[in-house]
C-alpha positions as CSV (number, residue, x, y, z in Angstrom):
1,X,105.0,94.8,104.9
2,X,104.3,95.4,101.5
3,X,104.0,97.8,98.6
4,X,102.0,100.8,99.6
5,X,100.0,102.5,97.4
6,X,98.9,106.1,97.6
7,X,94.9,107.2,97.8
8,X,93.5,110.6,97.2
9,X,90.0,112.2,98.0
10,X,87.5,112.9,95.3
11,X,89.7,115.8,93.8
12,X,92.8,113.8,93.6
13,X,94.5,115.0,96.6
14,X,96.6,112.3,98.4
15,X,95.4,111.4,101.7
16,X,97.9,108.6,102.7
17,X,98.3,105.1,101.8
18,X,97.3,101.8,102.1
19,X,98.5,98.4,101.0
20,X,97.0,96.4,98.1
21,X,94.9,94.1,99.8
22,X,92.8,96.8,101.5
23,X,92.6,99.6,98.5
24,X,88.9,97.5,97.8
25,X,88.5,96.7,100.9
26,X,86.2,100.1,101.4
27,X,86.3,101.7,97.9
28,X,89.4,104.2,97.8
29,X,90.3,106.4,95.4
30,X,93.9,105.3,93.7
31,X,95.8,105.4,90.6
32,X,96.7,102.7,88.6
33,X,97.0,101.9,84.8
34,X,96.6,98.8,83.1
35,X,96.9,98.5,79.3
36,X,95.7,96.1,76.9
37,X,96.1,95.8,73.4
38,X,93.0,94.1,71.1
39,X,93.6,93.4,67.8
40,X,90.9,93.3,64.9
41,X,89.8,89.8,65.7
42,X,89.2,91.0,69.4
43,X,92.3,88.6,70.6
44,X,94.7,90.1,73.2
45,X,97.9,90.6,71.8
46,X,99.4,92.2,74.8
47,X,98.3,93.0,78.5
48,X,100.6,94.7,81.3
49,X,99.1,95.1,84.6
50,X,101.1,95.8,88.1
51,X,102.5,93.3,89.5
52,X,100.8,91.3,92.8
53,X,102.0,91.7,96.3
């Protein structure tokens, strides 16, 4: 089935869930964090981002 991921209305209240292939499907509203880290020569020197389904 895959990994569901909650979506919320404009004001961050959760309004059920969906998997990953359809969260951009129609714009929904999720949470998700991705971090990168740049150093002074603008190279990436790290980069963690959820894993696919």
């Amino acid at each position: 089935m895959g990994l569901l991921y909650e979506i919320f209305d404009e004001e961050g209240h959760k309004v059920g869930e969906k998997k990953r292939s359809e969260l951009h499907k129609i714009p929904f509203w999720h949470k998700t964090v991705i971090l990168i880290v740049i150093n002074s020569s603008g190279k990436i020197i790290f980069q963690k981002r959820p894993a696919s389904n």
